[in-house]
C-alpha positions in Angstrom: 81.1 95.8 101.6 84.7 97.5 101.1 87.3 95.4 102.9 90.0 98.0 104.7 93.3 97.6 103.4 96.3 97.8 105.7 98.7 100.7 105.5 102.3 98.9 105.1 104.0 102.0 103.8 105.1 104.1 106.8 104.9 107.5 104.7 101.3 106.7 103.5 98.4 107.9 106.5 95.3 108.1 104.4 92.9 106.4 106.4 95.2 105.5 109.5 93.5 105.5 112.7 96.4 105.9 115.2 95.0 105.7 118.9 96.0 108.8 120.9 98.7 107.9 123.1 97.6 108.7 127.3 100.8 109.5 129.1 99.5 108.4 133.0 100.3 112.1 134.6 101.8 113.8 132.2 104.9 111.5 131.6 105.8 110.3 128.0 105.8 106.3 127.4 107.8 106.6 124.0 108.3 108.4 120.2 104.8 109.0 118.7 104.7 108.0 115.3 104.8 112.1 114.0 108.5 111.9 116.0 109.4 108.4 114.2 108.2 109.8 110.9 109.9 113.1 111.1 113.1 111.3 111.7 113.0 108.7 109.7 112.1 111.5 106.6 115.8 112.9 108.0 117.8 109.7 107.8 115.6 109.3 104.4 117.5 112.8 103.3 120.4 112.0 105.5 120.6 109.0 102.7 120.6 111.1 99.0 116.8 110.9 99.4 117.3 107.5 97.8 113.6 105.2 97.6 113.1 101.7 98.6 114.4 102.0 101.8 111.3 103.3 103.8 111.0 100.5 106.0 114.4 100.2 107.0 114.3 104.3 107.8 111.5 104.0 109.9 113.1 100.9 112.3 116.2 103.2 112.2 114.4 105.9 113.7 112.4 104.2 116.2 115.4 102.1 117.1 117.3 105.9 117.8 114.2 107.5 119.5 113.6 104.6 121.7 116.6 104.8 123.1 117.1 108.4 123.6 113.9 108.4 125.2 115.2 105.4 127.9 118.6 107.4 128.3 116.4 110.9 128.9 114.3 109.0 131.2 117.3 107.4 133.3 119.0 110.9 133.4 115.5 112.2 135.0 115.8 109.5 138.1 
Protein backbone atom coordinates (compact mmCIF):
# COMPACT_ATOMS: atom_id res chain seq x y z
CA UNK A 1 0.00 0.00 0.00
CA UNK A 2 1.25 3.62 -1.01
CA UNK A 3 1.62 5.73 2.10
CA UNK A 4 0.25 9.57 1.12
CA UNK A 5 2.85 12.03 1.42
CA UNK A 6 2.11 15.48 2.92
CA UNK A 7 2.17 18.53 0.74
CA UNK A 8 4.62 21.04 2.68
CA UNK A 9 5.24 23.23 -0.30
CA UNK A 10 2.46 25.76 -0.53
CA UNK A 11 2.89 26.17 -4.44
CA UNK A 12 2.60 22.34 -5.00
CA UNK A 13 -1.51 20.98 -5.10
CA UNK A 14 -1.07 17.70 -6.75
CA UNK A 15 -3.13 15.49 -4.76
CA UNK A 16 -4.39 18.22 -2.11
CA UNK A 17 -7.77 17.57 -0.91
CA UNK A 18 -8.80 21.10 0.36
CA UNK A 19 -12.38 20.75 2.10
CA UNK A 20 -14.78 23.29 0.53
CA UNK A 21 -15.23 26.07 2.80
CA UNK A 22 -19.45 26.59 3.90
CA UNK A 23 -19.93 30.25 4.66
CA UNK A 24 -23.35 29.82 7.17
CA UNK A 25 -25.68 32.26 4.93
CA UNK A 26 -23.65 33.41 2.56
CA UNK A 27 -21.09 35.25 4.79
CA UNK A 28 -17.23 34.66 4.25
CA UNK A 29 -15.23 33.13 7.41
CA UNK A 30 -11.72 34.04 5.93
CA UNK A 31 -9.05 33.96 2.66
CA UNK A 32 -9.42 30.58 0.77
CA UNK A 33 -6.25 29.25 0.05
CA UNK A 34 -6.63 30.30 -4.05
CA UNK A 35 -6.76 34.10 -2.36
CA UNK A 36 -3.61 33.22 -0.01
CA UNK A 37 -1.81 31.66 -2.97
CA UNK A 38 -2.57 34.42 -5.42
CA UNK A 39 -1.02 36.83 -3.01
CA UNK A 40 1.55 35.29 -1.79
CA UNK A 41 2.72 34.55 -5.79
CA UNK A 42 2.53 38.69 -5.73
CA UNK A 43 4.72 39.35 -2.73
CA UNK A 44 6.81 36.29 -4.34
CA UNK A 45 7.15 38.82 -7.50
CA UNK A 46 6.83 41.82 -5.30
CA UNK A 47 10.39 40.15 -3.96
CA UNK A 48 12.68 39.79 -7.61
CA UNK A 49 10.84 36.39 -7.90
CA UNK A 50 13.66 35.27 -5.56
CA UNK A 51 13.19 31.07 -4.34
CA UNK A 52 13.42 29.80 -0.89
CA UNK A 53 11.17 31.96 0.50
CA UNK A 54 7.78 30.16 -0.17
CA UNK A 55 6.85 29.62 3.22
CA UNK A 56 7.50 32.87 4.53
CA UNK A 57 5.33 34.34 1.38
CA UNK A 58 2.49 32.37 2.13
CA UNK A 59 2.29 33.43 6.24
CA UNK A 60 2.82 36.97 4.69
CA UNK A 61 -0.24 36.74 2.79
CA UNK A 62 -2.41 35.12 5.08
CA UNK A 63 -1.18 37.37 7.85
CA UNK A 64 -2.37 40.53 5.24
CA UNK A 65 -5.72 38.73 4.12
CA UNK A 66 -6.65 37.89 7.61
CA UNK A 67 -6.65 41.04 8.56
CA UNK A 68 -8.29 42.82 5.78
CA UNK A 69 -10.90 40.46 6.06
CA UNK A 70 -11.46 41.33 10.08
CA UNK A 71 -11.14 45.26 9.13
CA UNK A 72 -13.86 44.56 5.99
CA UNK A 73 -15.91 42.69 8.40
CA UNK A 74 -15.84 45.48 11.28
CA UNK A 75 -16.57 48.21 8.55
CA UNK A 76 -19.83 46.06 7.63
CA UNK A 77 -21.21 46.26 11.45
Amino acid sequence: MKSQNLITNPWDTRGSVVPPAVPEEGQKNGPSPAEIRRRAFEIHIERGGIHGCDLNDWLEAERELQQQYKNEVHEHR
